[in-house]
N, CA, C and O atoms as a GROMACS GRO file, in nm:
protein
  284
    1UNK      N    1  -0.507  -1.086   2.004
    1UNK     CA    2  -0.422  -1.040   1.895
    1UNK      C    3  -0.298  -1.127   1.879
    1UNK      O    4  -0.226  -1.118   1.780
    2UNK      N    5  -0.265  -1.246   2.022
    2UNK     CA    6  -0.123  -1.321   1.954
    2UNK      C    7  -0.157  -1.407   1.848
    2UNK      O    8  -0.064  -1.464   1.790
    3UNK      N    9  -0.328  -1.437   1.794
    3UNK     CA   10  -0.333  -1.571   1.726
    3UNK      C   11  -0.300  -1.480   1.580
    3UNK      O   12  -0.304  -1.561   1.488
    4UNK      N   13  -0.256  -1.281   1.505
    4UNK     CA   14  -0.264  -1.228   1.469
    4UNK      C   15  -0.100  -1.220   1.423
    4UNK      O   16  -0.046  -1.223   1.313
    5UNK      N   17  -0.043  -1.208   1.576
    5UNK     CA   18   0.114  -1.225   1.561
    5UNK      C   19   0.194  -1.350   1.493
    5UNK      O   20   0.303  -1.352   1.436
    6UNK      N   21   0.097  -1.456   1.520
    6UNK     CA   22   0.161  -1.564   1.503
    6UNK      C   23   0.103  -1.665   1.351
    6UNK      O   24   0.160  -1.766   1.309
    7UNK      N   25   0.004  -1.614   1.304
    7UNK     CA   26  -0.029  -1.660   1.161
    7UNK      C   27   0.048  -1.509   1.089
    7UNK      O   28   0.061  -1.527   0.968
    8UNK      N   29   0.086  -1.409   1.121
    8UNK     CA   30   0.145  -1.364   1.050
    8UNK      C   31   0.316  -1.395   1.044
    8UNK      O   32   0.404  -1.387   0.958
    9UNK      N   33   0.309  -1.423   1.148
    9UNK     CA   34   0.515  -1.510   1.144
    9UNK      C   35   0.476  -1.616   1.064
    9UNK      O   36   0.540  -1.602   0.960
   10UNK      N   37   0.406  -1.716   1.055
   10UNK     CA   38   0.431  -1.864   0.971
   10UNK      C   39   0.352  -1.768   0.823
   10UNK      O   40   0.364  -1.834   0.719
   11UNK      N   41   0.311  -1.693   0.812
   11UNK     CA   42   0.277  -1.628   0.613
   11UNK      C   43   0.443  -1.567   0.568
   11UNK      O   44   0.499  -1.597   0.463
   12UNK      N   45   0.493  -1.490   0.661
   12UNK     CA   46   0.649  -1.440   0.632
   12UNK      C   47   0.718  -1.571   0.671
   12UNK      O   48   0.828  -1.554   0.619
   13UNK      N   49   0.722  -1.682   0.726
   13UNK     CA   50   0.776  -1.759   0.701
   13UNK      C   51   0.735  -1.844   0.570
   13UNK      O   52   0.842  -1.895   0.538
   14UNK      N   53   0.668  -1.873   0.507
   14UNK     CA   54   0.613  -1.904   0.382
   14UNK      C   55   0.635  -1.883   0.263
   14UNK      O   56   0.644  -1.953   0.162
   15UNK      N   57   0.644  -1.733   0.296
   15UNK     CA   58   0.684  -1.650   0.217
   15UNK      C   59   0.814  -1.643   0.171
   15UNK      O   60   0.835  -1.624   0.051
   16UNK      N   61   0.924  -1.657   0.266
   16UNK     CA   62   1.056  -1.643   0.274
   16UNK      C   63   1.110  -1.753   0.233
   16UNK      O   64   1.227  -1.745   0.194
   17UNK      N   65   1.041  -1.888   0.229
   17UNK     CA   66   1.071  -1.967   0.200
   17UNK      C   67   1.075  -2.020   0.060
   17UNK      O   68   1.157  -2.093   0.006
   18UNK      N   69   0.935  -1.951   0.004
   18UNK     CA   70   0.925  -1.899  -0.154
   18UNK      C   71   1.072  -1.845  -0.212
   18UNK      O   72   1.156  -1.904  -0.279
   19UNK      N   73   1.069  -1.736  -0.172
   19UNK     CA   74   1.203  -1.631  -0.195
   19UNK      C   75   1.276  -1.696  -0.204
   19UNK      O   76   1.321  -1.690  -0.319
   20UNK      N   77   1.343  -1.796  -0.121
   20UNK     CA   78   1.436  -1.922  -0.175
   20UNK      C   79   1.456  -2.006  -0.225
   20UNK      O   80   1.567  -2.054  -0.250
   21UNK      N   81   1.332  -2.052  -0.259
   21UNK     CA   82   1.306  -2.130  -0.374
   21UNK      C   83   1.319  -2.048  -0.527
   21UNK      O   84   1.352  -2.090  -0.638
   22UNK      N   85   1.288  -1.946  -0.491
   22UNK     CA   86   1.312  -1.883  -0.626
   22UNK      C   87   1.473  -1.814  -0.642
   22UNK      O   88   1.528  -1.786  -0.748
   23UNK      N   89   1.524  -1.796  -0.514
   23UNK     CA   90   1.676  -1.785  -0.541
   23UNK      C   91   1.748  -1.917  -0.630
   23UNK      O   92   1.798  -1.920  -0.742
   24UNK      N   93   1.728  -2.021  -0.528
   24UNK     CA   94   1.828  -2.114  -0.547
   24UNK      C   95   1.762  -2.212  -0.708
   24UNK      O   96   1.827  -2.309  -0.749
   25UNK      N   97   1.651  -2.173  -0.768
   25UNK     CA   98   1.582  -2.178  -0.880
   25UNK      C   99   1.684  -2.135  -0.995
   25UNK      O  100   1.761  -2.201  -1.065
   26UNK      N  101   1.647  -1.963  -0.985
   26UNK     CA  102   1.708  -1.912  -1.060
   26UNK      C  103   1.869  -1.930  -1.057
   26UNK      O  104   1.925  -1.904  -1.164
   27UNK      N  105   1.943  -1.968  -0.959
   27UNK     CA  106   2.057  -2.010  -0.984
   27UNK      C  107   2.094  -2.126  -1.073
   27UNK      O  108   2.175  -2.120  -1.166
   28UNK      N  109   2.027  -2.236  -1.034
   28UNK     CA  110   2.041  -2.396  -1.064
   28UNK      C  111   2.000  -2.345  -1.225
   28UNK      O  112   2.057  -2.426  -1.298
   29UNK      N  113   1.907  -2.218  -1.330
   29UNK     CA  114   1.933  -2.233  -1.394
   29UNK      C  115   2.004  -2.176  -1.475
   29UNK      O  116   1.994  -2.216  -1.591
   30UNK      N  117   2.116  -2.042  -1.442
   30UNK     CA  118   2.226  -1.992  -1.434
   30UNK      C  119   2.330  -2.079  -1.498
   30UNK      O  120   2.382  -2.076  -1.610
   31UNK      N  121   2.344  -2.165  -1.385
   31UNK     CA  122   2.441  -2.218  -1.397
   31UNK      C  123   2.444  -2.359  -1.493
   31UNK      O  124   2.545  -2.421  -1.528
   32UNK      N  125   2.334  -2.383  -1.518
   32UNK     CA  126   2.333  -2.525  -1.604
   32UNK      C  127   2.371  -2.451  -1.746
   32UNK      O  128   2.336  -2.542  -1.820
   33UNK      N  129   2.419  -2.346  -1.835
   33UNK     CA  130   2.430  -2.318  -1.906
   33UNK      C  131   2.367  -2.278  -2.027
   33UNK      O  132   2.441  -2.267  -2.125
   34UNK      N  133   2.264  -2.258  -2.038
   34UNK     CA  134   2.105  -2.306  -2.105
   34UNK      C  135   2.196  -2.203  -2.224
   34UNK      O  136   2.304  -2.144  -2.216
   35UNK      N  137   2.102  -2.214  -2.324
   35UNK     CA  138   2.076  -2.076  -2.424
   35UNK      C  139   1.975  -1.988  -2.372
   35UNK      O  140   1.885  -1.997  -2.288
   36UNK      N  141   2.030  -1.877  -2.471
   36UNK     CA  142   1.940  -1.741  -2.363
   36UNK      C  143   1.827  -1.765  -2.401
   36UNK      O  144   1.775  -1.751  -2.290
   37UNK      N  145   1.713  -1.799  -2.488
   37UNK     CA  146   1.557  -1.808  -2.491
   37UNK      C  147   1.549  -1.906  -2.383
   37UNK      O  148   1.476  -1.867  -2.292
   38UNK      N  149   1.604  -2.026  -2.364
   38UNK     CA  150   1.584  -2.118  -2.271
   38UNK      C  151   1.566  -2.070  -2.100
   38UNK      O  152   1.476  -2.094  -2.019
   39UNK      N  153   1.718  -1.980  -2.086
   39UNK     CA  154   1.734  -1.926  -1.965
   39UNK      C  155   1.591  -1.784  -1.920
   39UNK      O  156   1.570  -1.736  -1.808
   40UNK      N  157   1.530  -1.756  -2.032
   40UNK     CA  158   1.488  -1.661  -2.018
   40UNK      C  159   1.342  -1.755  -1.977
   40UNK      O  160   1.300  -1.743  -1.862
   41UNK      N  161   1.291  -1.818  -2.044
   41UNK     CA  162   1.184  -1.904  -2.022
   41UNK      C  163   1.189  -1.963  -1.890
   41UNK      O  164   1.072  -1.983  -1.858
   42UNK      N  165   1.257  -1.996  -1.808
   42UNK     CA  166   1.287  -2.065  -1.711
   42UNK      C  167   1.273  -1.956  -1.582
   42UNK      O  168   1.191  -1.959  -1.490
   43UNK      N  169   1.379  -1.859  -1.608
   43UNK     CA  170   1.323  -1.732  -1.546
   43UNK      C  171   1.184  -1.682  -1.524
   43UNK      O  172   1.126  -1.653  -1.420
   44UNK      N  173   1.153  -1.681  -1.629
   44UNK     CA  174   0.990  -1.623  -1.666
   44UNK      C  175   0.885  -1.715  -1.573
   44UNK      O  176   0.806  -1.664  -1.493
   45UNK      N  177   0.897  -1.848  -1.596
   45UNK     CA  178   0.812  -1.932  -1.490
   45UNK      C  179   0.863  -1.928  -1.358
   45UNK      O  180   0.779  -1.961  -1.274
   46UNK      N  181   0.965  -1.902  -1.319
   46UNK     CA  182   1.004  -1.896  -1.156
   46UNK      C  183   0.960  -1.747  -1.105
   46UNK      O  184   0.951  -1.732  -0.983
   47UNK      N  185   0.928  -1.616  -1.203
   47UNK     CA  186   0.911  -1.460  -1.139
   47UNK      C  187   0.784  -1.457  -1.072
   47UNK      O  188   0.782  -1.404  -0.961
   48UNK      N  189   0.668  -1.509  -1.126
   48UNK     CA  190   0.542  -1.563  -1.010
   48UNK      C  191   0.562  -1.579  -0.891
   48UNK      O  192   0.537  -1.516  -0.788
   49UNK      N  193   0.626  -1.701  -0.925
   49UNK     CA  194   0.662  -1.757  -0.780
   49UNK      C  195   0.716  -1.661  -0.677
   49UNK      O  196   0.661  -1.629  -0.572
   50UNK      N  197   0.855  -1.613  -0.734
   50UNK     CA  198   0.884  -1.503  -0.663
   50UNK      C  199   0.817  -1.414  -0.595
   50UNK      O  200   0.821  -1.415  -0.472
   51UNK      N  201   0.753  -1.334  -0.658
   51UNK     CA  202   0.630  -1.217  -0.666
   51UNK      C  203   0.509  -1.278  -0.555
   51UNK      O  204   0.483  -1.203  -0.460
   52UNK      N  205   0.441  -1.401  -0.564
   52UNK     CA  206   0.346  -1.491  -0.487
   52UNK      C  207   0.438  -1.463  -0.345
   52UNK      O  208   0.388  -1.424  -0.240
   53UNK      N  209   0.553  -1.486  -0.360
   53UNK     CA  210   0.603  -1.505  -0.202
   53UNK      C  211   0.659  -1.355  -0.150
   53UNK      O  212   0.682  -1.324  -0.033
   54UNK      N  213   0.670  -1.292  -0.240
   54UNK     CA  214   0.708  -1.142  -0.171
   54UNK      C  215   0.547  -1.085  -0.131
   54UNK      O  216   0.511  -0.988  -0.064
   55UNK      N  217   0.483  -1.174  -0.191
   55UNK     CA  218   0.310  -1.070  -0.148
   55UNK      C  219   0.288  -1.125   0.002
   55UNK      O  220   0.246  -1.068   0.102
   56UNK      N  221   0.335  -1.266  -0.019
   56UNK     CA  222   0.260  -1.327   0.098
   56UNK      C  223   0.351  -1.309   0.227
   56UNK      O  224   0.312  -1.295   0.343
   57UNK      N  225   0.454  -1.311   0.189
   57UNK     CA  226   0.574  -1.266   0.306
   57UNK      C  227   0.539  -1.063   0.345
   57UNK      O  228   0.558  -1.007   0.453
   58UNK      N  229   0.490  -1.004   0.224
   58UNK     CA  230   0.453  -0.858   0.267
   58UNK      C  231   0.328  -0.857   0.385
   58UNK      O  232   0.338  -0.782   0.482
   59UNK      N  233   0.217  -0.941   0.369
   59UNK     CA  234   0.102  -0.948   0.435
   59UNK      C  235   0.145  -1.034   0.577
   59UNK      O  236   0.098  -0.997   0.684
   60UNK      N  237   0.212  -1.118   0.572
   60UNK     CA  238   0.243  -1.161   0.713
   60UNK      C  239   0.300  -1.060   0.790
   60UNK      O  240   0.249  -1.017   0.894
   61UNK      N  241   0.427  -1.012   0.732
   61UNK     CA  242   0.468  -0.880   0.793
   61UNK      C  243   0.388  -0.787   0.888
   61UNK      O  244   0.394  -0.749   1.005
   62UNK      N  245   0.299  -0.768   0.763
   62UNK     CA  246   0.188  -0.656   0.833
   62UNK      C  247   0.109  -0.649   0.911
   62UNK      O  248   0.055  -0.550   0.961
   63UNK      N  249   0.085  -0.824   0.939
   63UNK     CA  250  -0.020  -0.907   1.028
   63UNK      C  251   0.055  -0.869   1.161
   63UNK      O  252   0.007  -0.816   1.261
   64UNK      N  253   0.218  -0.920   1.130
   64UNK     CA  254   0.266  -0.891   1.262
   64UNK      C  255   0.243  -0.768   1.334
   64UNK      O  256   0.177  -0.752   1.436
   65UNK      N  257   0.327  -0.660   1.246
   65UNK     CA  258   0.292  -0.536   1.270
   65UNK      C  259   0.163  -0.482   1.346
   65UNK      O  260   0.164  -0.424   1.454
   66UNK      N  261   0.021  -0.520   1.245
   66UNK     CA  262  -0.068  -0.509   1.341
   66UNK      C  263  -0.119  -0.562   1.470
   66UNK      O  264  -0.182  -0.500   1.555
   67UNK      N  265  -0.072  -0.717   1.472
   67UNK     CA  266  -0.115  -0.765   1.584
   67UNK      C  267  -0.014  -0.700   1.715
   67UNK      O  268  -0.070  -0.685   1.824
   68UNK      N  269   0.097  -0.672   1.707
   68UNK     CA  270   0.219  -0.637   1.797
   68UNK      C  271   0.112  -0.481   1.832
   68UNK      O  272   0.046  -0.476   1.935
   69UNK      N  273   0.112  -0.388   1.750
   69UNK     CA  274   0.086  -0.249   1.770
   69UNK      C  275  -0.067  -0.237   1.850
   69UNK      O  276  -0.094  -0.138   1.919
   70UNK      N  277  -0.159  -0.347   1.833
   70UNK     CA  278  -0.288  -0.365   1.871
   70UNK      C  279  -0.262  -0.428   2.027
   70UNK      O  280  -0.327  -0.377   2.118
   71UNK      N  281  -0.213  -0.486   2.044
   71UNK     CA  282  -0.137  -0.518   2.172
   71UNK      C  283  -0.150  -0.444   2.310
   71UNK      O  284  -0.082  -0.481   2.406
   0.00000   0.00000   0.00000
């Protein structure tokens, strides 16, 4: 069960790493000043991404979870 613990730490690490990409995304286009259809479009293609990495960071989680509790 550690090979369970430990592909689920590097999916929440993956994951988390997504999440920041889509933070520091959505900032960079915040701050460049866009017009709002622009800013909204830009948004709109980075919320996937987001969403992709909260799934995949949720399932590593759980990997952990199970592999730790199976233990």
């Amino acid at each position: 069960m550690e090979i369970v613990v430990w592909a689920g730490a590097a999916l929440s690490a993956i994951g988390l790493a997504g999440i920041v990409y889509s933070i520091v995304a959505v900032s960079r286009a915040k701050r460049a000043n866009l017009p709002d259809e622009e800013l909204r479009a830009r948004i709109s293609r980075i919320l996937p991404i987001n969403l992709g990495a909260l799934f995949i960071s949720m399932i590593g989680l759980m990997a952990v979870i199970i592999g730790v509790m199976a233990s």
